[in-house]
C-alpha positions as CSV (number, residue, x, y, z in Angstrom):
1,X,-40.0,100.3,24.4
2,X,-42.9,98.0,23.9
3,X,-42.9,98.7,20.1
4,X,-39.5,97.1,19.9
5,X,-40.2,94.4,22.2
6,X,-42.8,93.9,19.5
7,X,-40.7,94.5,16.5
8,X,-37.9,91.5,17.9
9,X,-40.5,89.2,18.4
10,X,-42.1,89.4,15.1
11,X,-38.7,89.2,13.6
12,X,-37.9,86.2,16.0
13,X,-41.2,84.9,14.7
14,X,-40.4,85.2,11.1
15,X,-37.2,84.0,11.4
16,X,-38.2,80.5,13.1
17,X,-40.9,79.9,10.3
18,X,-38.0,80.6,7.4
19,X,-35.7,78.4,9.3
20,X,-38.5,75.4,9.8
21,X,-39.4,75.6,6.4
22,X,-35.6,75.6,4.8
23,X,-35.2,72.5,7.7
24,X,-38.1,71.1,5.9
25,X,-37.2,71.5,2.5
26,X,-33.5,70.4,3.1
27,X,-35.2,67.2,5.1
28,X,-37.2,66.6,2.2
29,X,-34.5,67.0,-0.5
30,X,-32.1,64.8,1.8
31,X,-35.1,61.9,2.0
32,X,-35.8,62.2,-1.9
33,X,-31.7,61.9,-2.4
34,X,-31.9,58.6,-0.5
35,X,-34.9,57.2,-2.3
36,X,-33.4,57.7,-5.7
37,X,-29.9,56.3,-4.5
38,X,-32.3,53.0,-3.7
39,X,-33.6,52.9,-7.1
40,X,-32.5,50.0,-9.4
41,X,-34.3,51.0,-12.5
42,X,-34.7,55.2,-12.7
43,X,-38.1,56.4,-12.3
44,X,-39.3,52.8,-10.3
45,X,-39.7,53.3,-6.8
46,X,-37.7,50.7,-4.7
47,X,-39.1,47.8,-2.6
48,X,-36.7,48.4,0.2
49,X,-37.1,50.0,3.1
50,X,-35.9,53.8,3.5
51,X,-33.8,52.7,6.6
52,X,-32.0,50.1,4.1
53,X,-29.9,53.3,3.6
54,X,-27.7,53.3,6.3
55,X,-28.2,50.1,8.0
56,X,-25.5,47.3,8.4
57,X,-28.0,44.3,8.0
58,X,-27.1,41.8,5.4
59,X,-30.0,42.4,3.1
60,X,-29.2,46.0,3.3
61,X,-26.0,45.6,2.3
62,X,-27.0,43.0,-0.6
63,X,-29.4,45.9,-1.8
64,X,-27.1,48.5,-1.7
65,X,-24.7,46.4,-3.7
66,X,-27.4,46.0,-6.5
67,X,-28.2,49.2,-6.2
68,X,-25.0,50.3,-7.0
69,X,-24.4,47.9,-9.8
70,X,-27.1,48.9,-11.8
71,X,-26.5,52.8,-11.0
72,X,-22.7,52.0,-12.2
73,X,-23.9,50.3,-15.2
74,X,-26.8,52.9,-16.5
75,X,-23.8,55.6,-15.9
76,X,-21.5,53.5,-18.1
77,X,-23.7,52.8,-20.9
78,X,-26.3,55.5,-20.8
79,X,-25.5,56.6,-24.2
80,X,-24.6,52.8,-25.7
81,X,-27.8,51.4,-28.1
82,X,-25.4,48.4,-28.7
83,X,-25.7,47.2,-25.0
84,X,-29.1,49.2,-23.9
85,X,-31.1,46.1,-24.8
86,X,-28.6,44.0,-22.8
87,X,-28.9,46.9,-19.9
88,X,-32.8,46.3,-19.8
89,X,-32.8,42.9,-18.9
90,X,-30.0,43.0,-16.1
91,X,-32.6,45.7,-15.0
92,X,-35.8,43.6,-15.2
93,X,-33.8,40.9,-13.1
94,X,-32.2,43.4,-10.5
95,X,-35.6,44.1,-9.6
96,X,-36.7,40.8,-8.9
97,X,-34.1,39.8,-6.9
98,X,-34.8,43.3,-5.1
99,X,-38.2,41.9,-4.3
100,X,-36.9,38.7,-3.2
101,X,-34.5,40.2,-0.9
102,X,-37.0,42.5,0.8
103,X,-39.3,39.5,1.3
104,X,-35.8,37.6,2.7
105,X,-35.4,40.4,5.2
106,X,-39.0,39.3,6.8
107,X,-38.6,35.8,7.0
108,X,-37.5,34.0,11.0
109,X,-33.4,34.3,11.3
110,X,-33.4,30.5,10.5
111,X,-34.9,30.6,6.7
112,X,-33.2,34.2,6.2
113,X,-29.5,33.5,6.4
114,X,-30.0,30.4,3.6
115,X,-32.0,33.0,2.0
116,X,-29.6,35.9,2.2
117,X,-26.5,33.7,1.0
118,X,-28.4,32.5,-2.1
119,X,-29.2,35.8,-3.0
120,X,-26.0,37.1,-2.7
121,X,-25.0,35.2,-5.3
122,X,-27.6,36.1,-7.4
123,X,-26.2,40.0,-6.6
124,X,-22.4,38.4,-7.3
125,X,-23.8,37.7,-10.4
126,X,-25.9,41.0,-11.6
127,X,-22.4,42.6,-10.4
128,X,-20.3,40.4,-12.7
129,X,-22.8,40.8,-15.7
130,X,-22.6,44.4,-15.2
131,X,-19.3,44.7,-15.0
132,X,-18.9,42.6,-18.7
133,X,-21.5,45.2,-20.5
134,X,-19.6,47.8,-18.9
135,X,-16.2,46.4,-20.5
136,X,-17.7,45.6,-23.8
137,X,-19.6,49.2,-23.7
138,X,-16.2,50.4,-23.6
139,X,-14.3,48.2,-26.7
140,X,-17.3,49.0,-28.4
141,X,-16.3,52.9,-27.8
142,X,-12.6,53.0,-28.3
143,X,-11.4,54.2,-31.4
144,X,-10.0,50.5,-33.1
145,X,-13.6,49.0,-33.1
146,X,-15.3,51.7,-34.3
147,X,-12.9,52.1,-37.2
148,X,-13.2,48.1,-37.9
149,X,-17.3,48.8,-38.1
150,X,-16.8,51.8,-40.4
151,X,-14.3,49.3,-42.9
152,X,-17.1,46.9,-42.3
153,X,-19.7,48.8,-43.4
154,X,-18.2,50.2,-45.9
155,X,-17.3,46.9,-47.9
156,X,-20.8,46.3,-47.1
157,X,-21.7,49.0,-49.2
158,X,-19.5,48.3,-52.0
159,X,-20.4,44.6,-51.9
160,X,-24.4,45.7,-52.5
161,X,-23.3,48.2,-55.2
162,X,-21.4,45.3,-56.7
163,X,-24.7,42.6,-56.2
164,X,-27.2,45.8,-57.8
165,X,-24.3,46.2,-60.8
166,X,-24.6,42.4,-61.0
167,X,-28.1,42.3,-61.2
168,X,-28.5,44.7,-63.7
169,X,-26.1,43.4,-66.2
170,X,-27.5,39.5,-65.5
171,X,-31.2,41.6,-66.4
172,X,-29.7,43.0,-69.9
173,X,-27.9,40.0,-70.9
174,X,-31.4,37.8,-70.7
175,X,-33.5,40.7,-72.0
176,X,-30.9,40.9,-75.2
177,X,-31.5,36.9,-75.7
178,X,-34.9,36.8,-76.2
């Protein structure tokens, strides 16, 4: 009787340790989810707090807002060289007005609501400049422009054959005059 007293204890044992560790592991996949949903530009760790996640304060909101423009954008263009350079430096200024509203959140509640109102416009705007690269990601993309690029550069083509045909005959004609 005592050996399976023994035996359910040691499988009691074991069976706590595996379900800490998978409560760790899903705690620490859950905690790395949120960090990267704060992220403005991939692979730069936010400013914000982790508790900026789920909180209703205004600056939260404001940086979940920009976080969510720039996520939107990257996932619209991600593939678009014509706009990436464009994307870069809605990024760069996402993430200063990241810092700014972090360093907001810590100011007395008389300097932070003038604070947080300016930079939600700031926000409003990242979110409207966003939203345009998005839109002219996507004429870029559809079917009528990229025809009209391929007749463009096409008559390109045949306008430099013409200029090197032109060239060539302007080179014989003065060589045969001398």
């Amino acid at each position: 009787m005592s050996g399976f007293l023994i035996t359910v204890l040691i499988i009691a044992t074991v069976t706590a340790a595996a379900g800490a560790a998978a409560f760790l592991l899903a705690a620490s996949q859950v905690k790395r989810n949120a960090r990267r949903s704060q992220e403005i530009a991939p692979g730069t760790a936010s400013a914000a707090p982790l508790e900026w996640v789920g909180a209703h304060t205004d600056e939260a909101k404001l940086h979940r807002r920009l976080a969510a423009a720039m996520s939107g954008l990257r996932a619209a263009t991600d593939d678009d060289s014509l706009v990436a350079a464009n994307v870069d430096v809605v990024a760069r200024e996402a993430l200063k007005i990241e810092q700014q509203i972090v360093a907001a959140s810590h100011l007395a509640p008389r300097s932070k609501g003038p604070a947080i109102e300016e930079l939600a416009r700031a926000v409003d705007q990242i979110e409207d400049v966003s939203a345009q690269l998005i839109q002219r990601s996507t004429e870029l993309s559809s079917g009528d422009v990229q025809e009209q690029l391929t007749q463009l550069s096409e008559r390109l083509d045949l306008l430099d054959a013409a200029r090197a045909e032109l060239d060539g005959d302007i080179g014989e004609t003065q060589t045969g005059n001398s």
